[in-house]
C-alpha positions as CSV (number, residue, x, y, z in Angstrom):
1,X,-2.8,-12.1,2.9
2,X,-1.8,-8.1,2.7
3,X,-5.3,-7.3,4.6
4,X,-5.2,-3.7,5.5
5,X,-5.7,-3.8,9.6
6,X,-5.9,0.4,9.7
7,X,-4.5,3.7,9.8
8,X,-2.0,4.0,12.4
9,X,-0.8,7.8,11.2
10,X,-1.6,10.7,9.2
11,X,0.5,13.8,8.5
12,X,-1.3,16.4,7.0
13,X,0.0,19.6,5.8
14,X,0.1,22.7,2.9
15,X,2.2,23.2,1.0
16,X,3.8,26.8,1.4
17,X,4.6,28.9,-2.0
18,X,7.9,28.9,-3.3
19,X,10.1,32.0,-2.0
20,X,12.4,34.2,-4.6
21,X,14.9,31.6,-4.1
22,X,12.6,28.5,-5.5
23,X,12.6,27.2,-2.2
24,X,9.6,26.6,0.3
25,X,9.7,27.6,3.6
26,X,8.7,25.7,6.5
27,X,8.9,22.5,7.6
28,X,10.6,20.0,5.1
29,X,8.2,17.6,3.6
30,X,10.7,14.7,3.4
31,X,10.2,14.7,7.6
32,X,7.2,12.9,7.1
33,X,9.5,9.4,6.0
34,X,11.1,10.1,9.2
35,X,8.6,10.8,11.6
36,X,6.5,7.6,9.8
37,X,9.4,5.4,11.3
38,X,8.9,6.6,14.3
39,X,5.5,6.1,14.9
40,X,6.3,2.1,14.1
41,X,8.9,2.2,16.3
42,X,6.6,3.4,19.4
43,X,4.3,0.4,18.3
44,X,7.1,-2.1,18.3
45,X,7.9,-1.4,21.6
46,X,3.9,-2.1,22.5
47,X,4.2,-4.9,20.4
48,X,7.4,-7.4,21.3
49,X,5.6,-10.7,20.1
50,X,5.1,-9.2,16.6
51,X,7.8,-8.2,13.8
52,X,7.1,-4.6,12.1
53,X,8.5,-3.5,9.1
54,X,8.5,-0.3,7.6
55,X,7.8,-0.5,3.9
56,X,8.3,2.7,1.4
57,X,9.0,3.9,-1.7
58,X,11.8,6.0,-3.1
59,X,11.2,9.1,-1.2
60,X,12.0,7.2,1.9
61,X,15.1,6.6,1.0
62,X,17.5,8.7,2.2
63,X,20.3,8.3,4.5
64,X,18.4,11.2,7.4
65,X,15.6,7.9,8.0
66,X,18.5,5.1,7.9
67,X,20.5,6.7,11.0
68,X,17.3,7.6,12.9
69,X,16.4,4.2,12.7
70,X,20.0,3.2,14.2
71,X,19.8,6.0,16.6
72,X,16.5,4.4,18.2
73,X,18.5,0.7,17.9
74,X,16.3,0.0,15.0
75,X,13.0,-1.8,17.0
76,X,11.8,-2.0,13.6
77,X,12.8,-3.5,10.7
78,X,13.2,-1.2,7.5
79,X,12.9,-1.7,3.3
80,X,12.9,1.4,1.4
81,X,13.8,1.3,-2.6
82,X,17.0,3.0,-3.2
83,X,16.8,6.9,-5.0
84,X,20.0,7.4,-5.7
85,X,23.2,5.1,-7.0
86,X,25.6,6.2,-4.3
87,X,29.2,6.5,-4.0
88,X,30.7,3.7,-1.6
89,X,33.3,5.0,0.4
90,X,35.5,1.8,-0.1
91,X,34.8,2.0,-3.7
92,X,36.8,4.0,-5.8
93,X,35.0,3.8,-8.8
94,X,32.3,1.5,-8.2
95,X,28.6,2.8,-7.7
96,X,26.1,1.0,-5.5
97,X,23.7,-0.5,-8.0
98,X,26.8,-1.9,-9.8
99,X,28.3,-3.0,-6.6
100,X,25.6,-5.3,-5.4
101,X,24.7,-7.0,-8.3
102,X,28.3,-7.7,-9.5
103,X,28.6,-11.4,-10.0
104,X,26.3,-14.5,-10.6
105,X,22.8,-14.0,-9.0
106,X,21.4,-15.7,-5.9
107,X,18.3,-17.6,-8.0
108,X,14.6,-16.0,-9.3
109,X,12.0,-15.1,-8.4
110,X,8.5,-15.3,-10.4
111,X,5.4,-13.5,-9.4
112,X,2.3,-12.0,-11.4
113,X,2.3,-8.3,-11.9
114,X,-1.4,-7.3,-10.9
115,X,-3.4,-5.1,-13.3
116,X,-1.7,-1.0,-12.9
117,X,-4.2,1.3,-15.0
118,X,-3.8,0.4,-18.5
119,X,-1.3,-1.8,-18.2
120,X,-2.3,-5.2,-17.9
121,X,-1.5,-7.9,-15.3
122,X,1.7,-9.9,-17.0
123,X,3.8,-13.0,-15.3
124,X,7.3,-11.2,-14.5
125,X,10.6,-13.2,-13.7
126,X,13.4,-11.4,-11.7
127,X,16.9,-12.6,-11.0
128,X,18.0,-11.7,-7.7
129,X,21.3,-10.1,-6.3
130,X,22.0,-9.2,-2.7
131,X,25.5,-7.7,-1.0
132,X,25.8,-5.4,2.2
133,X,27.1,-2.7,1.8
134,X,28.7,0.5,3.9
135,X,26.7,4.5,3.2
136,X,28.2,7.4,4.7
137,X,25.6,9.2,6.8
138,X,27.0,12.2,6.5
139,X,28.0,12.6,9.7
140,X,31.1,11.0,9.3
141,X,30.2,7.1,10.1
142,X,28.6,4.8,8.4
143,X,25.0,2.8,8.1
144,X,25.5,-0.9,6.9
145,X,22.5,-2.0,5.1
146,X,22.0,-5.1,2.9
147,X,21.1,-3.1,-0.8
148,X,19.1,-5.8,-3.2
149,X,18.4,-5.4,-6.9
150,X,15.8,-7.7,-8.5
151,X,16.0,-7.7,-12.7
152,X,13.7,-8.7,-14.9
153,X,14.3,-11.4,-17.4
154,X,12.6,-12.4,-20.3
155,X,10.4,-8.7,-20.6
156,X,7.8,-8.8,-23.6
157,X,8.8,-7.2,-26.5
158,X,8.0,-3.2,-26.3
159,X,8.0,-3.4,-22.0
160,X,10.5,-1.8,-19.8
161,X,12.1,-4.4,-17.9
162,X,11.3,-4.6,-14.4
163,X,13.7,-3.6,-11.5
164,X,13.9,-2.8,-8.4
165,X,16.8,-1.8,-6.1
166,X,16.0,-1.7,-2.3
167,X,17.5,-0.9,0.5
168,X,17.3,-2.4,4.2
169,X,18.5,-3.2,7.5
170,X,17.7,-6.7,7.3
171,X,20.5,-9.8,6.5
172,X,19.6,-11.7,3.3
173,X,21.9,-14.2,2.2
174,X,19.8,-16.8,0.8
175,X,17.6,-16.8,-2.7
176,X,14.6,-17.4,0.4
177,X,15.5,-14.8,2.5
178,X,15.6,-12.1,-0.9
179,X,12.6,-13.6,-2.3
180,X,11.1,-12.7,1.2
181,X,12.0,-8.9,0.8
182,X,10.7,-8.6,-2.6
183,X,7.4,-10.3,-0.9
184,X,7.1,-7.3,1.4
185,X,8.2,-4.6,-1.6
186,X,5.4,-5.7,-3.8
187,X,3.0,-5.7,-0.4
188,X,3.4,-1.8,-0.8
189,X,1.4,-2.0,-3.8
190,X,-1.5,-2.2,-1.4
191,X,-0.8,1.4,0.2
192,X,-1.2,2.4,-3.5
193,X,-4.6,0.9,-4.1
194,X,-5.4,2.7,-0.6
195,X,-4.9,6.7,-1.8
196,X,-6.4,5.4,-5.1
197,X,-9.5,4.9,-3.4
198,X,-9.2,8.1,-0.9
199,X,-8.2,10.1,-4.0
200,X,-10.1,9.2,-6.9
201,X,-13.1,7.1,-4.8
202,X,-13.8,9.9,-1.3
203,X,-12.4,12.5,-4.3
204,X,-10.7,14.4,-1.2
205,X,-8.9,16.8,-3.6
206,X,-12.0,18.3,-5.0
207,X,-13.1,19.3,-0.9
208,X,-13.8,22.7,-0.9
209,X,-14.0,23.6,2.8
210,X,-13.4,26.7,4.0
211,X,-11.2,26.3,7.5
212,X,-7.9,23.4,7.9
213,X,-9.8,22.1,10.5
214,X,-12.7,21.3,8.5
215,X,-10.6,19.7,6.4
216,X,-8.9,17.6,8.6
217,X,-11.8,16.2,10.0
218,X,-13.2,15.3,6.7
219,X,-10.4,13.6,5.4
220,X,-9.8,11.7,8.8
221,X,-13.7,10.4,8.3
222,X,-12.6,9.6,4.6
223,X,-9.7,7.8,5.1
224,X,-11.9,5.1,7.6
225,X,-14.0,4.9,4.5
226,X,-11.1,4.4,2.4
227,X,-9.7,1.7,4.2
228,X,-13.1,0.0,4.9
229,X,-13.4,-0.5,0.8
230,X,-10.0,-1.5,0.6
231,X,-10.6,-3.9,3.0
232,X,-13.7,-5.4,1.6
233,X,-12.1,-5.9,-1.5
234,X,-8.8,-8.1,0.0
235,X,-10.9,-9.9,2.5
236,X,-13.1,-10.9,-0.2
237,X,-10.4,-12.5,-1.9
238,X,-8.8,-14.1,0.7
239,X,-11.6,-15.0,3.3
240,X,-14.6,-15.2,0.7
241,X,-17.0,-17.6,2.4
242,X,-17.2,-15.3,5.4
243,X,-20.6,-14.7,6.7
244,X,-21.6,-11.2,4.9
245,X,-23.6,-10.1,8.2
246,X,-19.7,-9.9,10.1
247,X,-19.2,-6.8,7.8
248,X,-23.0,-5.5,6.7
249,X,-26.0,-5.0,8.2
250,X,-29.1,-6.7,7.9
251,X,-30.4,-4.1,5.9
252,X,-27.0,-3.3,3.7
253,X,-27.5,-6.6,2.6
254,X,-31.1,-6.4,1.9
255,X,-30.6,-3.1,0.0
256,X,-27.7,-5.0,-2.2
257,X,-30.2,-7.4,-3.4
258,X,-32.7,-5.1,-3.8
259,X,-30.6,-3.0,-6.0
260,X,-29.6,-5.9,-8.1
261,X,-33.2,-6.9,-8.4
262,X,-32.1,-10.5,-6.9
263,X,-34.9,-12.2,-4.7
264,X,-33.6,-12.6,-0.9
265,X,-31.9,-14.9,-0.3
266,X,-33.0,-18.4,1.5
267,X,-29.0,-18.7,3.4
268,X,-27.5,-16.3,4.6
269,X,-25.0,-14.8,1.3
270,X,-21.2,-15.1,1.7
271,X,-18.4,-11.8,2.0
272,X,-17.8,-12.9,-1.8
273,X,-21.5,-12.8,-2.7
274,X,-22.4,-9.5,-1.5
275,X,-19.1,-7.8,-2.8
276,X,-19.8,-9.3,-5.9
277,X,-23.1,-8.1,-6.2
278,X,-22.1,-4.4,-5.2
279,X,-19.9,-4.5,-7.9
280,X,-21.9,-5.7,-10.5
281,X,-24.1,-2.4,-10.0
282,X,-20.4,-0.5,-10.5
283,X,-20.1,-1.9,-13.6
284,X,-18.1,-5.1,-12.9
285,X,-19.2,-8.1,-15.3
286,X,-18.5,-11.1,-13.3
287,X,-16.9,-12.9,-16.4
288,X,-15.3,-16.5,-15.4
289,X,-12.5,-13.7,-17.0
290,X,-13.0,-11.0,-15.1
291,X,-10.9,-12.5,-11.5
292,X,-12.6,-10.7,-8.5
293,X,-13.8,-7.7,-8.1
294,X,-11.6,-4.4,-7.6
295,X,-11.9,-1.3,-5.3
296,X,-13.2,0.7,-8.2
297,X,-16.3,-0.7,-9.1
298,X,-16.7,-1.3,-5.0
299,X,-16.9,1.9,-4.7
300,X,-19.0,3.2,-7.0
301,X,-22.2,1.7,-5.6
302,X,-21.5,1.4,-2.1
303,X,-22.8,4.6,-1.5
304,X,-26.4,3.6,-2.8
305,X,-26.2,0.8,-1.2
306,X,-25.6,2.2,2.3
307,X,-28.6,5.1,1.0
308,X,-30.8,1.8,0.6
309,X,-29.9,0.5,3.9
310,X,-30.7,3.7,5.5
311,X,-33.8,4.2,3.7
312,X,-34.9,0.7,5.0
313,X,-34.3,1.4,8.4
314,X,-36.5,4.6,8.2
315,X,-39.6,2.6,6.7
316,X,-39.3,0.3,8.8
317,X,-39.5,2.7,11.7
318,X,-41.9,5.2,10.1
319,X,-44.6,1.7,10.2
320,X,-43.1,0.3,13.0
C-alpha cells in the first residue's frame, strides 16, 4: 500500500565552505547513510514480529554502510542501488554489473512508471538478473551481497531505457523473490514525493530565520505537515471510502465545501471526496482522465482550507 506511517529520523546539518584544498571540513555527509541504518536497526530490535528494510538510493551505497550492517549482525534487511561497477576480487577482468547479469535472465517484470515531472507515466518491462557476489570492504574481508540488475525492454523510441542495479543483503534466487526487491526499490519513489512536498509545498529552503535552532524547530513542525499531505494523498487511493471525519474536523470539512461552493452534505463525505474536493480548488480537474489527485494540488489549498476551519470555530465561539 506504500502508506507513509512517519518520520522516524532527521539529520540536519550545514554545509561548511570548502577549504584551500576543495575539501569541507567537518563531519562527512555520507555518515548520514550510516547512521540512517542504525536508527532501523535499534527499531528492529523493538520490533521482532515485523521485517524492516532499509531502502536508498545511490548515495547509500558504499561498502562503509554494508559492513556496519554485518558488524551489528544485520537486524535489518538492506537494498541500496549500486554507485559504482566494482572490481570483484575473484574476477580478473570481469566488473560487477557485467558479472551479475552474464547469462539468460531469471523472467520480467512489468510495472507502470508513475508520472516524474514532465515525463509522463509509461508501462515499463524489465528483464531480471540476479547473482551473489563477494566486495572487498576494505579492510581486508569481504561482504557477500546478492547484486540485481533489472533492464528494460522494449523502451519507446527517443527514451533511455530503464535500469537499475541494486545491491542487498537479502537471497533472491527466484524471478518472485527479484520481482519482490524491485517492489521495495520502486517503494522509494514515495520518500521522493515526501521532500517534494517539504521542499517545494512547506518551501523550507526559502526559511529565513535567523538562529539553527529556529530552524530546526521549523522544519521539524514542517516535516509533520509534509508527511500529513503525503499521507492524505496515498490513503486516499488506497482506503478511499474512509470516513473523512477520521482525518478532518468537523469544521475542515465544512470549510472544504464551503470553499467549493458545494451544499453540505446530507452523509457524511468519504477520505476520497474531501481530498478530491481540496484539490479541485488547487487546480486539479477531476477528468475520468485525470486518475487521483496528487500531493501538489493537495497542497495548494490545504492551507485555506485549515484558515476556513479556523475561521469557523471562531464565529462560532464569538456567537456562542
Amino acid at each position: 500500500s506504500r502508506e507513509p506511517l512517519g518520520v522516524l529520523d532527521a539529520w540536519m546539518w550545514a554545509r561548511e565552505k570548502r577549504g584551500a584544498d576543495g575539501v569541507r571540513p567537518g563531519q562527512k555527509e555520507s555518515t548520514r547513510w550510516i547512521e540512517g541504518y542504525e536508527r532501523i536497526a535499534e527499531m528492529a530490535a523493538q520490533m521482532p514480529q515485523t521485517r524492516l528494510v532499509y531502502v536508498a538510493d545511490r548515495e547509500a551505497g558504499m561498502v562503509a554502510m554494508m559492513r556496519r550492517a554485518s558488524e551489528l549482525g544485520t537486524p535489518a534487511d538492506w537494498l541500496v542501488r549500486a554507485k559504482h561497477n566494482r572490481c570483484l576480487p575473484d574476477e580478473e577482468s570481469e566488473k560487477l554489473w557485467d558479472f551479475a547479469s552474464n547469462g539468460a535472465a531469471l523472467g520480467e517484470i512489468a510495472f507502470t512508471m508513475p508520472t516524474r515531472g514532465t515525463q509522463k507515466a509509461r508501462p515499463v518491462r524489465q528483464q531480471l538478473w540476479a547473482r551473489r557476489v563477494e566486495i572487498a570492504d576494505g579492510k581486508r574481508r569481504r561482504i557477500s551481497a546478492i547484486c540485481v540488475v533489472a533492464r528494460e525492454i522494449g523502451a519507446p523510441e527517443g527514451v533511455t531505457p530503464l535500469e537499475w542495479r541494486l545491491l542487498t543483503n537479502r537471497d533472491a534466487s527466484t524471478p518472485e523473490q527479484v520481482a519482490e526487491l524491485i517492489d521495495w526499490y520502486r517503494a522509494r519513489w514515495e520518500i521522493e514525493i515526501y521532500f517534494h512536498v517539504l521542499k517545494n509545498g512547506c518551501e523550507v529552503e526559502t526559511l529565513q530565520l535567523g538562529a539553527v535552532d529556529r530552524v530546526e524547530r521549523a522544519l521539524a513542525l514542517f516535516m509533520v505537515v509534509a508527511w500529513r499531505i503525503t499521507y492524505l494523498m496515498r490513503l486516499g487511493r488506497n482506503c478511499p471510502d474512509l470516513d473523512a471525519a477520521l482525518f478532518f474536523s468537523a469544521d475542515e470539512v465544512r470549510g472544504t465545501y464551503l470553499l467549493s461552493k458545494k451544499p453540505k452534505p446530507t452523509q457524511p463525505p468519504s477520505l476520497n471526496e474531501v481530498i478530491r474536493l481540496i484539490a479541485q480548488l488547487g487546480g486539479f480537474l477531476g477528468r475520468k482522465s485525470d486518475g487521483e489527485p496528487g500531493v501538489k494540488t493537495i497542497w495548494r489549498e490545504l492551507d485555506q482550507v485549515m484558515t476556513a476551519a479556523q475561521t469557523l470555530k471562531a464565529l462560532r465561539e464569538e456567537g456562542g
